[in-house]
Structure formats: structure tokens, C-alpha cells
C-alpha distance (Angstrom), angle and dihedral (degrees) to the residues before:
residue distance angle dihedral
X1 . . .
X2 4.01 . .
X3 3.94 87.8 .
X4 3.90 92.6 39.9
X5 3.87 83.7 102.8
X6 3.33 105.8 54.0
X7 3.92 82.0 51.3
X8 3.38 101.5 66.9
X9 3.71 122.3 118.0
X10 3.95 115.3 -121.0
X11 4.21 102.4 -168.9
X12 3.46 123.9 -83.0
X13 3.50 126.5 -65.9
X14 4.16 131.2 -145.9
X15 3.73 111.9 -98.0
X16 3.63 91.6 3.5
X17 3.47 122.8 55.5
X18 3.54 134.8 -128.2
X19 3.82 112.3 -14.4
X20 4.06 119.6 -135.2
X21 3.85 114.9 -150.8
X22 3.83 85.4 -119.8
X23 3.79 96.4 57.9
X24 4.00 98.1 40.6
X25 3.95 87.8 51.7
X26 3.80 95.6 46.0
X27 4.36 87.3 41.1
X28 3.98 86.1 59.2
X29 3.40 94.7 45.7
X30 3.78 98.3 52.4
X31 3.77 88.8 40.6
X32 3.84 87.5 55.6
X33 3.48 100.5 43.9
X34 4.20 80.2 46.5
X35 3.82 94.9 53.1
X36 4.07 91.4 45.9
X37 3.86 89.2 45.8
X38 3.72 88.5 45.0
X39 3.90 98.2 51.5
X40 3.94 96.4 52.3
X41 4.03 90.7 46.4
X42 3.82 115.8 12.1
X43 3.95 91.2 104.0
X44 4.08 92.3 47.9
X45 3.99 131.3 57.6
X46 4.12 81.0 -96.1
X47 3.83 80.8 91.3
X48 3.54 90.3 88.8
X49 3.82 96.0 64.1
X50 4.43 77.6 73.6
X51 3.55 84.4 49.8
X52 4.20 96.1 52.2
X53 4.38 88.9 44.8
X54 3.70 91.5 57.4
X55 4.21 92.5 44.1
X56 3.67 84.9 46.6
X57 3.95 86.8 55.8
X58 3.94 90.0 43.9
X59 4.01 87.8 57.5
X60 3.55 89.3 45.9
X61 3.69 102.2 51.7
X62 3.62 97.7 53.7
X63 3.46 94.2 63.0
X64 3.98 121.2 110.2
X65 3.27 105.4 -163.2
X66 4.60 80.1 55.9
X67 2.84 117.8 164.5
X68 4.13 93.2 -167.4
X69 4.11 92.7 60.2
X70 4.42 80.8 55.1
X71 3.56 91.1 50.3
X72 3.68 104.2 40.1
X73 4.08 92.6 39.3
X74 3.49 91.9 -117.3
X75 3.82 134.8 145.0
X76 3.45 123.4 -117.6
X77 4.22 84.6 -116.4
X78 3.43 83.0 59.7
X79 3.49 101.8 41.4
X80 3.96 85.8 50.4
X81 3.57 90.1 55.8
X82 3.48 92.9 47.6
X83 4.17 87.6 50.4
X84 3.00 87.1 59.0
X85 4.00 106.8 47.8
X86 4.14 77.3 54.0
X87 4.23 89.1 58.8
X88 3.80 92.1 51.9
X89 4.05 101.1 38.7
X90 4.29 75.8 49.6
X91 3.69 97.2 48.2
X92 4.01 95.7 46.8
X93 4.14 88.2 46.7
X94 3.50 88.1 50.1
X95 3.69 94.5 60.6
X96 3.83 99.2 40.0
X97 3.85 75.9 52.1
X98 4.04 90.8 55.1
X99 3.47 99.9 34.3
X100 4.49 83.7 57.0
X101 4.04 90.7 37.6
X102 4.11 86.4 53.3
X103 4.02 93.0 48.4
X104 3.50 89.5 45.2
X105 3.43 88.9 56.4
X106 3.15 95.8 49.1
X107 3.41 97.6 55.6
X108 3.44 92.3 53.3
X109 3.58 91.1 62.4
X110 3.81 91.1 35.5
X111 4.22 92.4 61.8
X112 3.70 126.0 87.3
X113 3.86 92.1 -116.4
X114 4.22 113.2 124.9
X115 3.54 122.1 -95.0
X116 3.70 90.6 -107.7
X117 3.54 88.9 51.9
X118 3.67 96.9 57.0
X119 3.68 94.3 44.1
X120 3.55 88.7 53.7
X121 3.63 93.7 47.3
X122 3.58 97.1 49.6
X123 3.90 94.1 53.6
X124 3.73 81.6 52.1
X125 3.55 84.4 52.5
X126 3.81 91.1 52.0
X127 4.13 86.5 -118.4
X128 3.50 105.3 135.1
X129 4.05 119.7 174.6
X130 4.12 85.9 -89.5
X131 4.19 94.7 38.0
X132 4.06 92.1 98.8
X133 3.90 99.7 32.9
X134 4.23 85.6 60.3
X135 3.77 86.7 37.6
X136 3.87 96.9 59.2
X137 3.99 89.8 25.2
X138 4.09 85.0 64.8
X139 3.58 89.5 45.7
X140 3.88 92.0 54.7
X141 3.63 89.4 48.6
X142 3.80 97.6 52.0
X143 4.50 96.8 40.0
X144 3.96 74.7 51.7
X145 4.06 100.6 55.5
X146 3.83 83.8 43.1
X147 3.81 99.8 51.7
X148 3.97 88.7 42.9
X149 3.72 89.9 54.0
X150 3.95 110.2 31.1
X151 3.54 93.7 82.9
X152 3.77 136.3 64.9
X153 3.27 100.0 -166.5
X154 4.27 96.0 51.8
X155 4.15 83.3 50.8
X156 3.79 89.2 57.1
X157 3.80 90.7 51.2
X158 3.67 94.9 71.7
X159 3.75 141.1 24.1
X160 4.18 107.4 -62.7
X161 3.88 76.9 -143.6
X162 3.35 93.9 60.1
X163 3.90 95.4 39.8
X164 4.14 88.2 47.5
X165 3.76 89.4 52.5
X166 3.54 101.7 50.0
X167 4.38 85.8 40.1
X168 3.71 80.5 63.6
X169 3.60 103.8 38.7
X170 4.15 87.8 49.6
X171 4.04 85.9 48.0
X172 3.72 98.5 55.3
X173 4.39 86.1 38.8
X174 4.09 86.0 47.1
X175 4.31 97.9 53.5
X176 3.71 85.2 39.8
X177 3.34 98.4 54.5
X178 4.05 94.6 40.3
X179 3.45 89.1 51.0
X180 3.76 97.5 57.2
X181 3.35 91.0 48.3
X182 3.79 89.4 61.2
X183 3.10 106.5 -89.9
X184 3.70 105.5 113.0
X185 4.23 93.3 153.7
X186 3.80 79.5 86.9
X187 3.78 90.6 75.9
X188 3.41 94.2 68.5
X189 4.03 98.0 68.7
X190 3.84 87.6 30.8
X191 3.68 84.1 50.0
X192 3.79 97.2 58.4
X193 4.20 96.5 32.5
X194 3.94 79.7 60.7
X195 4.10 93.1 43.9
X196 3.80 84.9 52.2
X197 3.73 91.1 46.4
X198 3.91 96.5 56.1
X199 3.68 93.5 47.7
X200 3.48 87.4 43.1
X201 3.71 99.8 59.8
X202 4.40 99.5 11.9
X203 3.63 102.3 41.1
X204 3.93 106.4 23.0
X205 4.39 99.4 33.2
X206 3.58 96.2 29.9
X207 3.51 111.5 34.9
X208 3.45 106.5 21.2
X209 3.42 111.4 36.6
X210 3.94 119.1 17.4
X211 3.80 100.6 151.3
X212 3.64 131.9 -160.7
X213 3.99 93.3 -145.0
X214 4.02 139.2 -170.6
X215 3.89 114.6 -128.0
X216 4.06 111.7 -171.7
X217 3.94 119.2 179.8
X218 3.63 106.6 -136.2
X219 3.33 125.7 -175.8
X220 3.90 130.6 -84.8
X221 3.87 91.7 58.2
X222 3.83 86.8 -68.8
X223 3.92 133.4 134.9
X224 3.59 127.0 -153.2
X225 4.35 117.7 -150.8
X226 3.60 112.8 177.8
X227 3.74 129.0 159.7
X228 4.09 137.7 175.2
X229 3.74 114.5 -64.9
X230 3.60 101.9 -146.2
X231 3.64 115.3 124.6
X232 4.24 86.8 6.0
X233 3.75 104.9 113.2
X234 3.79 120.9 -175.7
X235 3.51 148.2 134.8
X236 3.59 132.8 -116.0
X237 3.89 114.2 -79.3
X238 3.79 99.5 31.4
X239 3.37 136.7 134.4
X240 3.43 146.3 -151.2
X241 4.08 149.0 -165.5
X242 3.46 119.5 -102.6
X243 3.96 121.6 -150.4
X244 3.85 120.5 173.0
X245 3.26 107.7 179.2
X246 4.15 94.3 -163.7
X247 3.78 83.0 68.7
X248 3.98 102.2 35.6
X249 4.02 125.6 -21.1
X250 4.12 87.4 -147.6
X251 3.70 114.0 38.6
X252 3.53 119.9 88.8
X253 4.08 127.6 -176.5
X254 3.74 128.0 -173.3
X255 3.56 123.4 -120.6
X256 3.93 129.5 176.7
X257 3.84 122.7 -116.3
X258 3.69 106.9 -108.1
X259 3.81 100.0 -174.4
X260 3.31 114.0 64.3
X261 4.40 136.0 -131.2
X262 3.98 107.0 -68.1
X263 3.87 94.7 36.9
X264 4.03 113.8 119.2
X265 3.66 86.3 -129.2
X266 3.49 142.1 41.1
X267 3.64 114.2 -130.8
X268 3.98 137.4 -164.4
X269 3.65 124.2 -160.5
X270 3.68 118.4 -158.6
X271 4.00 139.5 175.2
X272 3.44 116.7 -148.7
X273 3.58 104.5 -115.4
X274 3.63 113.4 153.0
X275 4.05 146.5 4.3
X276 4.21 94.8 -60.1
X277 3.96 95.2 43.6
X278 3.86 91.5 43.2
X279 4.09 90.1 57.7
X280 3.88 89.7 48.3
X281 3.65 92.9 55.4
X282 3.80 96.6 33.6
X283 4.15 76.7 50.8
X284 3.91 99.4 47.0
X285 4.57 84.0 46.2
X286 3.94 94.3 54.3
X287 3.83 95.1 40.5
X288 3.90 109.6 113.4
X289 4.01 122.2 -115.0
X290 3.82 99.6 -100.7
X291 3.98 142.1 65.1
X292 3.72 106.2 -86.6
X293 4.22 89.1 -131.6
X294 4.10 73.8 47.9
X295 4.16 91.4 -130.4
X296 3.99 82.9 136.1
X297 3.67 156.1 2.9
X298 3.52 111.3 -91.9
X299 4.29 120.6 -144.8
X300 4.06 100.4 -105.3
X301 3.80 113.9 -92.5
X302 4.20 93.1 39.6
X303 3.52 127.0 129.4
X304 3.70 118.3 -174.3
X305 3.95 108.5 -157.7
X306 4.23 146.6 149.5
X307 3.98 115.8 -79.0
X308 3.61 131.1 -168.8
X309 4.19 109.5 -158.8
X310 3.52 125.5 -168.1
X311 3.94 115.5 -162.6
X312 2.69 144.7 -34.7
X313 3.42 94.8 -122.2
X314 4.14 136.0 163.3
X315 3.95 114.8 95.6
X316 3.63 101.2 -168.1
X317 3.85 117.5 -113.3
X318 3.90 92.4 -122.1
X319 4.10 122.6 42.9
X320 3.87 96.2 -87.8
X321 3.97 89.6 165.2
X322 3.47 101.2 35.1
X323 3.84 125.4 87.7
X324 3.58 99.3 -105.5
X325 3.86 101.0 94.3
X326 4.00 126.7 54.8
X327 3.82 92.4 168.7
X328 4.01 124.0 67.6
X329 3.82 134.5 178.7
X330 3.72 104.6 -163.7
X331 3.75 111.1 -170.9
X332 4.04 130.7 169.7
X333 3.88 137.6 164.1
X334 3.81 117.8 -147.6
X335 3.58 125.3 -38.1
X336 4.23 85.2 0.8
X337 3.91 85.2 88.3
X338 3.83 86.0 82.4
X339 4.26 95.0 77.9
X340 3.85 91.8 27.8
X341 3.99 93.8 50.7
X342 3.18 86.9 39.1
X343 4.04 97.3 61.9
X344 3.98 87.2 33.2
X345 4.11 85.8 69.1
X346 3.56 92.6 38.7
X347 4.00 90.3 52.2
X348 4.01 94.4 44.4
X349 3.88 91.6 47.4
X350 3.97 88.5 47.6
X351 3.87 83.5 51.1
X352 3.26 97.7 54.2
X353 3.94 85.0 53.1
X354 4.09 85.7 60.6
X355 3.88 98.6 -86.3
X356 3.82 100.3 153.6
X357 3.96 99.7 -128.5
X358 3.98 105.9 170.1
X359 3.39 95.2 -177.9
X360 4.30 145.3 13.8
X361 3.28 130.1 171.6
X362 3.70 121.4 -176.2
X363 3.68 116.7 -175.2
X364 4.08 114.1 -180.0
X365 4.11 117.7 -167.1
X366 3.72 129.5 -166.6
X367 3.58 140.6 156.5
X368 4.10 108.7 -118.8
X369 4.04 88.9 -114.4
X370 3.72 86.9 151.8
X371 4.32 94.7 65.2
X372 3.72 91.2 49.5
X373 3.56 108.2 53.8
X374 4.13 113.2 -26.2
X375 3.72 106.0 58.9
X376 4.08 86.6 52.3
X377 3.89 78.6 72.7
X378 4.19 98.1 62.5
X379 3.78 132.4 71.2
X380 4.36 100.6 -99.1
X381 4.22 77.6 -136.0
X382 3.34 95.1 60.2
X383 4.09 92.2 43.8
X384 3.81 88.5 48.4
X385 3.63 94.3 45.9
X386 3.15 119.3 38.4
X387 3.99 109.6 20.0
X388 3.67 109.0 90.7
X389 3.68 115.3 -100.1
X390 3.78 91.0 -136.7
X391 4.23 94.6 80.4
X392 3.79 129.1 28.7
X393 3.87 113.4 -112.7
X394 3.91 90.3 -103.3
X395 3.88 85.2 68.2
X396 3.71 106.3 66.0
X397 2.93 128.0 168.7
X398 3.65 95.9 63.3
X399 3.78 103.3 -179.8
X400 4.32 96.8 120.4
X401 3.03 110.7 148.5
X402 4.38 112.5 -81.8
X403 3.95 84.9 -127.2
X404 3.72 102.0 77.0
X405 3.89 131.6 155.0
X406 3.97 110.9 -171.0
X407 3.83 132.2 -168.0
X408 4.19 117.1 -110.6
X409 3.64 110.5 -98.0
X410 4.01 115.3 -94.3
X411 4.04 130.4 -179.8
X412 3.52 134.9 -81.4
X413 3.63 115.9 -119.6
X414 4.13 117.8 -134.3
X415 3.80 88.7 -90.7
X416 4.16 87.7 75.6
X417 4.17 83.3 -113.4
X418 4.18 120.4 129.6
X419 3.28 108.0 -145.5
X420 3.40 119.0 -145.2
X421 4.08 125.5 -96.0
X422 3.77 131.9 -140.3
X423 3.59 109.0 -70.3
X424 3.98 113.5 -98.3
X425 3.35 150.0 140.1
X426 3.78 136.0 -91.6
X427 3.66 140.1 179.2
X428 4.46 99.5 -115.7
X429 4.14 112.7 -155.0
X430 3.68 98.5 -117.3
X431 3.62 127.7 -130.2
X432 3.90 126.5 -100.1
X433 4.36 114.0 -69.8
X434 3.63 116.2 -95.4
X435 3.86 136.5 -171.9
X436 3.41 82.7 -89.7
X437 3.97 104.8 70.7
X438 3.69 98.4 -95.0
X439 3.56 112.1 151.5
X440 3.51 123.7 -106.2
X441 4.14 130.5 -95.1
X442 3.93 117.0 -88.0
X443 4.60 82.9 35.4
X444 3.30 115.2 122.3
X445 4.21 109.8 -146.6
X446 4.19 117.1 -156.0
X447 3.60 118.5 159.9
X448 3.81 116.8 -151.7
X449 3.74 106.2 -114.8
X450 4.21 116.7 -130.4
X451 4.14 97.2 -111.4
X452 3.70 109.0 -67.5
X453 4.01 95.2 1.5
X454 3.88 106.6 142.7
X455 3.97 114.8 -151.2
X456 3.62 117.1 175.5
X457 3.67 141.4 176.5
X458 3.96 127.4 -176.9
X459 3.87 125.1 170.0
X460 3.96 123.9 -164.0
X461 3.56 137.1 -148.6
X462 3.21 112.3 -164.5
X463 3.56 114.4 177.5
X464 3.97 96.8 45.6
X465 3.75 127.9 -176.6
X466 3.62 122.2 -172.2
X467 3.70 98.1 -146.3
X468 3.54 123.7 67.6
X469 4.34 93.5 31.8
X470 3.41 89.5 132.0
X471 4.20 91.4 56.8
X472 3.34 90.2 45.1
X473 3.95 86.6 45.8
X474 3.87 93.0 -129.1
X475 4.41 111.9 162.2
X476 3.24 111.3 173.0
X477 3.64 91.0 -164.8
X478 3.32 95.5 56.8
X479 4.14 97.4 42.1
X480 3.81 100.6 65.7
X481 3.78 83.1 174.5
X482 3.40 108.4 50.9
X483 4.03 123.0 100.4
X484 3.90 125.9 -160.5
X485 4.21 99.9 -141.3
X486 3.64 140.5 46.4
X487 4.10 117.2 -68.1
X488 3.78 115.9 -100.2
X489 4.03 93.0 -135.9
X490 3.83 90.8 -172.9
X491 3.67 94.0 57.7
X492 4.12 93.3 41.2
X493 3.76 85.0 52.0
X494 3.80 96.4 45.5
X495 3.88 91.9 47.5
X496 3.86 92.9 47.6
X497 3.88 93.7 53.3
X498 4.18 84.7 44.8
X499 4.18 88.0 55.2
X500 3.90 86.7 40.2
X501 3.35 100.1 53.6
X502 4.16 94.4 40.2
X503 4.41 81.7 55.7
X504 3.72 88.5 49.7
X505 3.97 100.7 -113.7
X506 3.83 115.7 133.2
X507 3.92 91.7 -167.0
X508 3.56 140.8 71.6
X509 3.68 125.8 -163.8
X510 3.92 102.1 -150.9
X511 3.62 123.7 -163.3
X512 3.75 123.7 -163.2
X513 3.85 132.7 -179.0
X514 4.13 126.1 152.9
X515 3.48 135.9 70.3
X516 3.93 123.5 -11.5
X517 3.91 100.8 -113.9
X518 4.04 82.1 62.7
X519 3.41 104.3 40.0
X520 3.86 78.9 50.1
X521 3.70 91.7 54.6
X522 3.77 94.8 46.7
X523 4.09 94.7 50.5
X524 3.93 88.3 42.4
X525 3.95 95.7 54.0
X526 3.54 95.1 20.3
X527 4.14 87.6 61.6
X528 4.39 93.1 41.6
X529 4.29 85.9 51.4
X530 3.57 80.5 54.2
X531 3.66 97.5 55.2
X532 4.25 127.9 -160.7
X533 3.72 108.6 1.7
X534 3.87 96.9 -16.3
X535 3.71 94.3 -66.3
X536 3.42 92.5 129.8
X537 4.10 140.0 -97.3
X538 3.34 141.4 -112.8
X539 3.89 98.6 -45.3
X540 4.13 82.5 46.4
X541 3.89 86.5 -116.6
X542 3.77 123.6 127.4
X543 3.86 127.9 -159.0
X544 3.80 116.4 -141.7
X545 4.07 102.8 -161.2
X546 4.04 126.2 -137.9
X547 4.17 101.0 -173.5
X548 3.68 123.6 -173.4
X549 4.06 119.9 -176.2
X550 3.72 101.3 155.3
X551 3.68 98.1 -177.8
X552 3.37 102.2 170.9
């Protein structure tokens, strides 16, 4: 609540997105503080004091565990981003800094002082015969952790393992360096990157949570990891870092928590994607049926192993848990349901507690990989049997909430786009009964809504076939929510600040996780239904915007 202010969303800016107070105070600062710095020592070699600040901020930012992304209400995305903005402003210093360090060198050597004289004044100086090879060796080392990292593209090229080990190698090599070259202020954000590091991977993966953890392959090209929840604590939307050490004792990838606080278990949803996802699933397919210690039979496709897990980790950039919202628009593209369905559960079980939530609407888009190529893969009994009815195959994980009011189907206009319907409710065939209370198959769940309460659910395929539904276990008549087509996010958006407005909230917590291109979409529209400086549009409802992308 005392940080709620620094939180708040200020429009969105060109080039960068949409400001929080927090970060356009703390940019002005740093900008002063850069100018005043600049104007005593921008003509002399003290230029590269600028230089060091901004490093320092680099180290800072790619910390975790940050504390700047908690004060500033930023995501970690964000914070990333902002990491590294820090890197190149540092790099580009850094060279001004050589380029004045070499002519003032040079004109030390240029005057008609004594050779004495110029020694003397160049250990004065605090030039010694290796002061410019560390200065421009630094300077190598930092254009060459931006160029690795600035583009996308050039990470997917080659191993993110490999890439992530050489980032680190090159860090460690880059604060090194600086700091020989005198500029030790660069162990203080090297100092606490590395203090986040060791309770990153001593305290938090080895101590606290070492794991002995489940790994099923289900179908879709998709690979379940759960694990006990006692003594895990976390809140809907995290994540965490995954280490098996079977596969690779260092590497570590982040995944989002797609169960959600309450469950028995702690599970992790994860499409195979690259070279470290395709050995877990490849793993999880060739493990035998049976517990290795052989206590018990094991459902085919398991493989019981060790885990290391760092996290969780993700507070949201707006006060998801807090009281502050009663309207949500939840939106995720493929695999990004995991943190989004995640928070959805959390939110309807904290409702049920008496958390006034006036409106949620969860929208969930994929394209229907699974009928073109994947579901060819899987035994049609075991699809027809023992999926639940409740999702088609493509949508996996199915763990959304049991509770689940969805809008009435409407048509797609020529654009491939479903627009959204009038809000409603309708009874939703609920998937098979688990250990966890769900109810049984053949039930029918509906949940009485509190007066005007609107609480929706839609789910999109976009890449539809018509042949091969039944593989792909597709029944329209028994998926009230599902929609053939691509969502129009301008009309979802639009109708959400109409049923806002008509329950008398003027803000929107939004929550966005998938590919870029939508959480693009969703900060782009999201910010012009918000109108000048997120005060709110025409409806007089503003949308304050959570995005996840996680990429890596």
C-alpha cells in the first residue's frame, strides 16, 4: 500500500511503453545526477565515472531476487529490458570515455614536458603502461554482452545455454576487468548480482527446495512436472527455475506455476520448444511403467527424478492480490495460460473466501497444433478416454479452474476474428474428479453469480481443421466455451470496459502472457481504451497492464 504510488501507471510512452510513476521519478533522477556528473567531467577522462553508474545499474537490474523491479512495480520483463537499456547507455559512455582517455594520452606524449615528467604525470593520472589495454579490453567485453543479447533472433540461433553461459562468463571477465582498471565502484552491483546468485542457487535450489518431482509426457508436445506443495508457498502467476540435474547439473529455465495456491500439488506446464525441453519429454516417453525404488506402478510416460527450483519468483507489476481491483481481463496465447490460469484459480478460490471480484474474463488462444501433426502420435483410445471432455487435446494443460462461466457462442467476421457475445452465463461440462474435489464426468458445474457479477471464460482455436475433431477430441456441444477463429482483442477490450463501467469500476487489472505480437496488441489497445495518461476512455474505465512474454 506504501509503494501503491510509485505503481501507478502514467500512459504510454514512444519507444518505451507505459511509464510507472516509480520509473519516470527514478529516470529523472539518474538523468540529473548524469547531467551534473557530466558537466564537471564530460571533457576529461572523469567521464568514465558516468560510464561505471550506469554498469552498476546493469548489474543491478539483472538480479531476481531485485529489489528495484519491487519498488518501481515493475516486472522482471521489464526490469530486463530496462537492464539492458543500462548495458548499452554503459557501453557507448565507455567509448566516449576511451576515445577522451586515448587523446589525453596523446597529448601527454604530444607536449614538450620531459620524459620524467610525463611518466610522473601519468601515474598521477592513474595511467600505468596496462591502464588503456584494461580500459578498451572492458569496453570489448561489454559492446560484446550487448551484441550477443540485443537480438532475438541471434539468441534463437544457438543453444540459450550456451548463450547464458558465455553472458555469465563475459560478466564476471567484464567487472574484473573494470575493476583493474580502477574502477572498483563496479563491485558494488557485481557485488549484489553475485549475493543474489548464491542465494539463488545455495540457499533457495539447494537448501530449500531440492524436490523429488513427477514428469508425465502428455500429449500435444507438452510435459507435465508437479511435485508436493508442502512447505512451497506462492502466489498465483509465479514462476520458478528449473534444474534437473539427470539432464544438466547447470542449466536452469524458467517456467510459470500453472496450478495455483491451495492445490495438493504444484504443477508445471511446459511445451517443448527447443533442445532442453525436447530431452525432458523424450525422457518422461522412454521412462519405464514403475517407481524406480519399485514402491508403485507408475501411469505410462512418468519419470520420477531429483529437481533443484529456484523461486518462485514474478510479483506482478500491478496489485493482482491486493484489494484494489474487482475487475480482471485475463488473456494468454499458447502455453502462456500456465501463469494466467494459474492467477484465474487463485482469484476464484479467493472469491469464494469473500473477495469482491465484479468481473473476470479469461480468454485462452492457441493454434490447433495438436490436429495437424501431434495428436497423429497418441492412441485415439487413450484421447477418447482419458482426456477430459471439457478442452480439446490442443489445449493442454487443462487445469482451469472447475468453476467456469463462459460467453454464448457468436460468429466470426471475414477477418478470421470472433467477436465477443453479450456476457452470460452457461452451465460448462466439467472435467473428470480428481483427489482434489473436482466433480465427477457427466456433472454439470454453474456457480451462482453475486447480483450483477460477470464471470466469463472463452477458449480459441485458431488454426481449425474440420477433419480429425474427433482425434483431437473437439465437441462443440459439449465445449460451450470454445471458439473456432482468432480473438478480436479490440472488441474483448471494448466490451470489458462497457461491463466495467455499467458495475461502476473505473479500472481494469489486465493480465497478459503469450506470444509478443499479442501481448503487443493487448498493451497497444489496452493503453488507447485507457485514454490520455491512463485516466480512462470513453466508458471512463482505465486498464492498468501486467505483461508476461518470457521468451527465453
Amino acid at each position: 500500500m506504501a509503494l501503491w504510488p510509485f505503481h501507478q501507471r502514467l500512459g504510454k510512452v514512444p519507444f518505451a511503453g507505459v511509464f510507472t510513476l516509480g520509473e519516470a521519478i527514478v529516470l529523472l533522477a539518474l538523468l540529473g545526477i548524469a547531467a551534473g556528473w557530466a558537466a564537471g567531467s564530460w571533457p576529461t577522462v572523469g567521464s568514465g565515472n558516468v560510464a561505471v553508474a550506469y554498469l552498476i545499474g546493469a548489474y543491478i537490474l539483472a538480479m531476481r531476487n531485485s529489489p528495484v523491479t519491487f519498488l518501481l512495480g515493475l516486472s522482471h520483463e521489464r526490469g530486463i529490458a530496462w537492464h539492458g537499456l543500462a548495458a548499452v547507455l554503459a557501453t557507448g559512455l565507455a567509448l566516449y570515455h576511451g576515445l577522451i582517455e586515448q587523446l589525453d594520452a596523446g597529448k601527454d606524449e604530444g607536449d614538450g614536458a620531459s620524459a620524467d615528467q610525463g611518466d610522473e604525470e601519468g601515474e598521477d593520472d592513474g595511467r600505468d603502461p596496462y591502464h588503456l589495454i584494461t580500459g578498451w579490453v572492458g569496453f570489448g567485453l561489454m559492446a560484446a554482452l550487448v551484441l550477443t543479447s540485443a537480438s532475438r533472433r541471434l539468441l534463437r540461433a544457438y543453444a540459450f545455454n550456451t548463450w547464458q553461459a558465455l553472458h555469465v562468463t563475459m560478466l564476471i571477465a567484464c567487472f574484473v576487468v573494470v575493476a583493474i582498471h580502477s574502477a572498483v565502484a563496479v563491485l558494488v552491483g557485481a557485488g549484489a548480482w553475485a549475493l543474489d546468485v548464491a542465494v539463488r542457487q545455495i540457499y533457495m535450489a539447494r537448501m530449500r527446495n531440492p524436490r523429488t518431482v513427477e514428469i508425465v509426457a502428455l500429449p500435444a508436445d507438452v510435459v507435465r512436472i508437479s511435485w508436493p506443495a508442502e512447505n512451497f508457498q506462492y502466489a498465483g502467476g509465479q514462476y520458478v527455475f528449473l534444474n534437473i540435474p539427470e539432464l544438466s547439473w547447470a542449466e536452469y529455465h524458467p517456467f510459470s506455476l500453472s496450478s495455483a495456491p491451495g492445490s495438493a500439488e504444484v504443477h508445471l506446464h511446459i511445451r517443448v520448444l527447443g533442445d532442453w525441453t525436447r530431452k525432458l519429454h523424450t525422457r518422461a516417453m522412454q521412462a519405464q511403467n514403475g517407481d524406480p525404488q519399485g514402491n508403485a506402478a507408475l501411469a505410462p510416460n512418468t519419470w520420477i527424478t531429483k529437481a533443484y527450483i529456484e523461486g518462485p519468483f514474478g510479483s506482478p507489476s500491478i496489485d493482482l492480490y491486493g484489494s484494489r481491483y474487482k475487475a480482471f481481463l485475463l488473456i494468454s496465447g499458447g502455453i502462456g495460460v500456465t501463469p494466467v490460469q494459474s492467477f484465474f484459480n487463485h482469484l476464484m478460490d479467493q472469491r469464494k473466501r469473500g473477495r469482491p471480484v465484479r468481473l473476470a474474463h479469461l480468454v485462452w488462444s492457441v493454434r490447433d497444433r495438436a490436429m495437424v501433426s501431434n495428436i497423429l502420435g497418441y492412441d485415439e483410445v487413450y484421447a477418447n478416454t482419458k482426456l477430459p471432455r471439457q478442452l480439446p487435446v490442443s489445449f493442454q494443460p487443462d487445469l482451469i479452474s472447475p468453476h467456469i462461466f463462459v460467453r454464448p457462442r457468436s460468429a466470426g467476421g471475414g477477418d478470421g476474428k470472433v467477436s465477443p457475445a453479450p456476457l452470460q452465463m452457461l452451465p460448462v461440462q466439467s472435467r473428470p474428479g480428481s483427489a482434489g474435489g473436482v466433480a465427477t464426468p457427466g456433472s454439470v458445474v454453474l456457480e451462482e453469480a453475486r447480483g450483477d457479477d460477470h464471470i466469463t471464460t472463452e477458449f480459441y482455436l485458431t488454426q481449425a481443421r474440420e477433419q480429425g475433431r474427433d482425434k483431437a477430441n473437439i465437441s462443440p456441444e459439449l465445449q460451450p466455451a470454445l471458439r473456432l477463429g482468432r480473438p478480436n482483442i479490440p472488441e474483448i477490450v471494448a466490451d470489458t470496459a462497457k461491463q466495467a463501467a455499467a458495475l461502476g469500476e473505473t479500472r481494469v487489472a489486465v493480465f497478459v502472457c503469450g506470444p509478443a505480437a499479442m501481448v503487443a496488441e493487448v498493451q497497444a489497445v489496452a493503453a488507447a481504451a485507457s485514454g490520455c495518461c491512463g485516466r480512462g476512455g470513453e466508458a471512463g474505465v482505465a486498464f492498468d497492464v501486467h505483461a508476461e512474454v518470457f521468451e527465453f
